[in-house]
VONUSE-607836 format. One record per residue (C-alpha): residue number from 1; residue in three letters; z, x, y. Coordinates in pm, 1 decimal, m for minus. Each point is the difference from the previous one (the first is absolute). Layout:
BEGIN
pos|code|w|u|v
NUM|ALA|Z|X|Y
...
This chain:
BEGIN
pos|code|w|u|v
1|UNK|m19721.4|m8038.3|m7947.9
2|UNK|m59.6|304.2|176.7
3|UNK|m360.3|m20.9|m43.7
4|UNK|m17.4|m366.3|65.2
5|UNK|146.8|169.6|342.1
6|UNK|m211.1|263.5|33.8
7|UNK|m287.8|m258.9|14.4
8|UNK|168.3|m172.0|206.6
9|UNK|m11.9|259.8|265.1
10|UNK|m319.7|102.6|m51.8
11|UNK|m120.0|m373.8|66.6
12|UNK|235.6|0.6|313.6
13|UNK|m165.6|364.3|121.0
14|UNK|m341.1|m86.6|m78.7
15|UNK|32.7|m341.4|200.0
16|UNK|171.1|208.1|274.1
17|UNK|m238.9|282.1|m4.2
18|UNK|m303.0|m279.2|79.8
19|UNK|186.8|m245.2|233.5
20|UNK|107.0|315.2|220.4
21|UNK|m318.3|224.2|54.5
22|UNK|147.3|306.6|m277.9
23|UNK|312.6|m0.6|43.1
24|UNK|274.8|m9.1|m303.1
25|UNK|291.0|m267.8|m34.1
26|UNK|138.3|230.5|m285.5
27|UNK|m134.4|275.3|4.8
28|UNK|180.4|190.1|254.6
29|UNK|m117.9|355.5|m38.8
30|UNK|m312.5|m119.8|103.8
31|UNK|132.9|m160.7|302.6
32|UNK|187.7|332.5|80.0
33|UNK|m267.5|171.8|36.5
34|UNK|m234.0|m286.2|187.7
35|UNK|289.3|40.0|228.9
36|UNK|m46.6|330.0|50.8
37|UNK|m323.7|16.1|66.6
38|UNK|10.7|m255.9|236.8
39|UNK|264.0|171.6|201.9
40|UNK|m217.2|316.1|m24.9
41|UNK|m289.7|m150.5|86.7
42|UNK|146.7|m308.6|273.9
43|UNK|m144.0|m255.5|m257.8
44|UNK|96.0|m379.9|115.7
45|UNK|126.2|m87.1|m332.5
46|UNK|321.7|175.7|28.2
47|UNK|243.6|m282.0|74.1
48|UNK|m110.1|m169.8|m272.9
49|UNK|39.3|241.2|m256.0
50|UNK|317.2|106.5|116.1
51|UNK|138.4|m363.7|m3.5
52|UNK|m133.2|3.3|m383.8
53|UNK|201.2|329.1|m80.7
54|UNK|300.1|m172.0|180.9
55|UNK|m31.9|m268.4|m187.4
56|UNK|m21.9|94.3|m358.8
57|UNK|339.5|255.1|56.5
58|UNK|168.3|m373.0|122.9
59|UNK|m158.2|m123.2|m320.9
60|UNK|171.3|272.3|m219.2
61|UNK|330.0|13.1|207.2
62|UNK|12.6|m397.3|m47.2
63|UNK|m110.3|m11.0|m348.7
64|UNK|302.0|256.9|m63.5
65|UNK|260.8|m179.4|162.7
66|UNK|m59.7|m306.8|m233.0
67|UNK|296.5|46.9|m240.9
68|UNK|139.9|299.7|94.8
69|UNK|360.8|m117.2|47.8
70|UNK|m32.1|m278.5|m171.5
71|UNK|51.5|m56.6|m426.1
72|UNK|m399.2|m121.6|m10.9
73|UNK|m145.3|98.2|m362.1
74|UNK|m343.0|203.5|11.3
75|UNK|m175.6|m313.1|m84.9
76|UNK|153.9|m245.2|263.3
77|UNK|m13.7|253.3|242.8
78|UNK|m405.8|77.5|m62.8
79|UNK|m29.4|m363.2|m6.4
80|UNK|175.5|m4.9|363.6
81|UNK|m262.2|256.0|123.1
82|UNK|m329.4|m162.5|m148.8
83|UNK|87.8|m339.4|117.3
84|UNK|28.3|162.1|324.6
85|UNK|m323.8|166.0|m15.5
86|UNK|m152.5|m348.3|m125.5
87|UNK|98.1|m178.9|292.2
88|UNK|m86.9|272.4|226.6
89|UNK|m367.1|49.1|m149.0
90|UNK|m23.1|m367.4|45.8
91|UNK|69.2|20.3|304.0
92|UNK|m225.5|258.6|110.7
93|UNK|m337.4|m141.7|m22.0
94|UNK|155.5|m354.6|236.9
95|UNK|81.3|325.6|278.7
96|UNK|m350.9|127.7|m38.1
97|UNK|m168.2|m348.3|56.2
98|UNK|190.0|m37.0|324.6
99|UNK|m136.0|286.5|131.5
100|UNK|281.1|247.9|m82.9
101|UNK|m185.0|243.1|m268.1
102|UNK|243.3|299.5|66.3
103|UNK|309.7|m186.6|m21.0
104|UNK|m137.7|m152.3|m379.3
105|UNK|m111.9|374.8|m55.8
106|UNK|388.6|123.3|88.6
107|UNK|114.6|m259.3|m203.2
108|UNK|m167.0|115.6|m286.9
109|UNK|53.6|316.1|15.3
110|UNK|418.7|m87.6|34.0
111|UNK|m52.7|m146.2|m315.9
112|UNK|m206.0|279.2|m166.0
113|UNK|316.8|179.6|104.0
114|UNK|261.6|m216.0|m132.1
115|UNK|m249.5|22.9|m356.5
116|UNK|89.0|387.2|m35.3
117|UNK|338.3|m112.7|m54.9
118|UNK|m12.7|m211.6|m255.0
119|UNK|107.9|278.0|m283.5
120|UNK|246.2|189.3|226.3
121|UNK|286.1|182.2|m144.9
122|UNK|352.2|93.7|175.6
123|UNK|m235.6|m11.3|334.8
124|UNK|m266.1|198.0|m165.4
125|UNK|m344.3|m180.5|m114.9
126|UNK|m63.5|117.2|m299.3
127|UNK|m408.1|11.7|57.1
128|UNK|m230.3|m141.9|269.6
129|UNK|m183.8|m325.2|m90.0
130|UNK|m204.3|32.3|321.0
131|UNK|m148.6|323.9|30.7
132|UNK|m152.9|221.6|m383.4
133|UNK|m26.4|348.0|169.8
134|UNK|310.4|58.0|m228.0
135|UNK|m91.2|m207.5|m274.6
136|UNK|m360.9|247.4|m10.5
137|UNK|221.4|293.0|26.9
138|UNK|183.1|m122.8|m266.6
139|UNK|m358.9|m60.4|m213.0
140|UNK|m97.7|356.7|56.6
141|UNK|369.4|123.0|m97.3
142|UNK|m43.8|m180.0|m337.9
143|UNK|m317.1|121.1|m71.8
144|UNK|44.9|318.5|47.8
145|UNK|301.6|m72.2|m252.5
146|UNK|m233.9|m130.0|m212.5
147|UNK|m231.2|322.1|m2.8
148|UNK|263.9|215.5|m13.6
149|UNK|135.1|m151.6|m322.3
150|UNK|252.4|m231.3|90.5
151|UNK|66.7|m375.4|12.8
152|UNK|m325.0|m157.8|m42.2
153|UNK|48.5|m303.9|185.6
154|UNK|273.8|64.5|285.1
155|UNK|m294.3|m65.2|279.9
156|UNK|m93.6|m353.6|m122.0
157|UNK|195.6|m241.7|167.7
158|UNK|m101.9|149.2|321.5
159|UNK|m339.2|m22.9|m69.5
160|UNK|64.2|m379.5|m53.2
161|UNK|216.3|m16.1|270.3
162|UNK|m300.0|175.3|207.7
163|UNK|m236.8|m267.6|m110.7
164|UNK|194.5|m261.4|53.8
165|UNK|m2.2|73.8|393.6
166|UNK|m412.1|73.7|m23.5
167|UNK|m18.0|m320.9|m183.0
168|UNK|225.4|m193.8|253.1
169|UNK|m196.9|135.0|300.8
170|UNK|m334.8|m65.0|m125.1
171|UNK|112.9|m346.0|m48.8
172|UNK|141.6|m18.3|337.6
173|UNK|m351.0|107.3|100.4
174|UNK|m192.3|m221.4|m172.4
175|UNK|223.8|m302.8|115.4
176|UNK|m17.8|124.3|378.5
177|UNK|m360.3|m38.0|m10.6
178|UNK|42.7|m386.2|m80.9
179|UNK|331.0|m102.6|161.9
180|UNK|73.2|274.2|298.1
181|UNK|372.9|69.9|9.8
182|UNK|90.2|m356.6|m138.7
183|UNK|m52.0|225.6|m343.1
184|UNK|354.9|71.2|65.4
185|UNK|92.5|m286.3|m125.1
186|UNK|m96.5|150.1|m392.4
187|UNK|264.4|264.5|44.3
188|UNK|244.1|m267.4|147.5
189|UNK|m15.9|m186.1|m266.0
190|UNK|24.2|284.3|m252.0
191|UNK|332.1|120.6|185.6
192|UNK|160.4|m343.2|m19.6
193|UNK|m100.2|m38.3|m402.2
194|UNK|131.1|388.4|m61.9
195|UNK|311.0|m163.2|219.8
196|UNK|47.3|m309.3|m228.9
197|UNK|m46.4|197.3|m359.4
198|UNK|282.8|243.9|129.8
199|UNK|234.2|m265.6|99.4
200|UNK|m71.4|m158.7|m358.7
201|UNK|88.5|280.9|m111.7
202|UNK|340.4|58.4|119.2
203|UNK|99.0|m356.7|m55.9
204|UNK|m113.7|47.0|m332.0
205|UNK|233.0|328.4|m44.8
206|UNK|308.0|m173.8|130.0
């Protein structure tokens, strides 16, 4: 699941990244520091970025509220947050076609937000499905276990992880080129199947 996620975001990014002129829906390190160069430099693009960055914090403040009081397994309550981002993503591109890019761009990026949440733990998440500077740390960490004669293959499932984001963006690419930001509707529709197979699920272990 995770990297079904991971491509996910990358898809969502990539899409972003094109509709918006190089900016990041998940990627937020980037954005931090597009923001400040643009306040260093009085570049016109600064609202905008800032109302991304506001946006994805709602998305992870949101996404962490889902469940938190309540007796939700970790299944119904991922299941809560992807049919969320489904509807949202759906959403989006309908906002962009009335003239409203930015607000389908915020929307986005509140649900690239709510995504990092997904495998959260006692208000923690456990590790960012968004973003792989920590997953590449993580790579180079295991390797150099590897080298130095340790567990041989500790950095593997971040290298898939890894490639499942490159794999999701280039698709998100590719379909951009064809549909414009209506190619949100691929990760829509992954969200709401990733929803269903989770509720399944928890039916199933009841």
């Amino acid at each position: 699941m995770a990297v079904g996620f991971a491509a996910m975001a990358g898809m969502v990014d990539a899409i972003g990244f094109l509709a918006s002129g190089g900016f990041f829906l998940s990627f937020m390190s980037g954005n931090s520091t597009r923001l400040s160069v643009g306040l260093a430099t009085g570049a016109p693009y600064i609202g905008m970025v800032a109302l991304l960055l506001f946006s994805f914090v709602v998305g992870v403040t949101g996404g962490s509220l889902i469940g938190r009081k309540g007796a939700l397994s970790d299944k119904r309550r991922q299941s809560l947050i992807l049919g969320i981002m489904s509807g949202l993503l759906f959403i989006a591109p309908l906002l962009a076609g009335q003239n409203m890019l930015l607000a389908a761009l915020c929307v986005a990026a509140f649900c690239m937000g709510a995504e990092n949440t997904l495998f959260e733990r006692d208000g923690t998440v456990s590790f960012g499905l968004t973003y792989m500077t920590g997953a590449l740390v993580k790579i180079g960490q295991g390797l150099a276990t590897l080298f130095s004669g340790g567990e041989r293959l500790i950095w593997v499932p971040y290298l898939i992880l890894w490639l499942g984001l490159v794999s999701g963006a280039a698709i998100g690419a590719a379909l951009f080129a064809v549909f414009g930001i209506a190619s949100l509707w691929l990760p829509s529709a992954i969200a709401a199947t990733f929803a269903l197979a989770l509720t399944l699920a928890d039916r199933a272990l009841q």
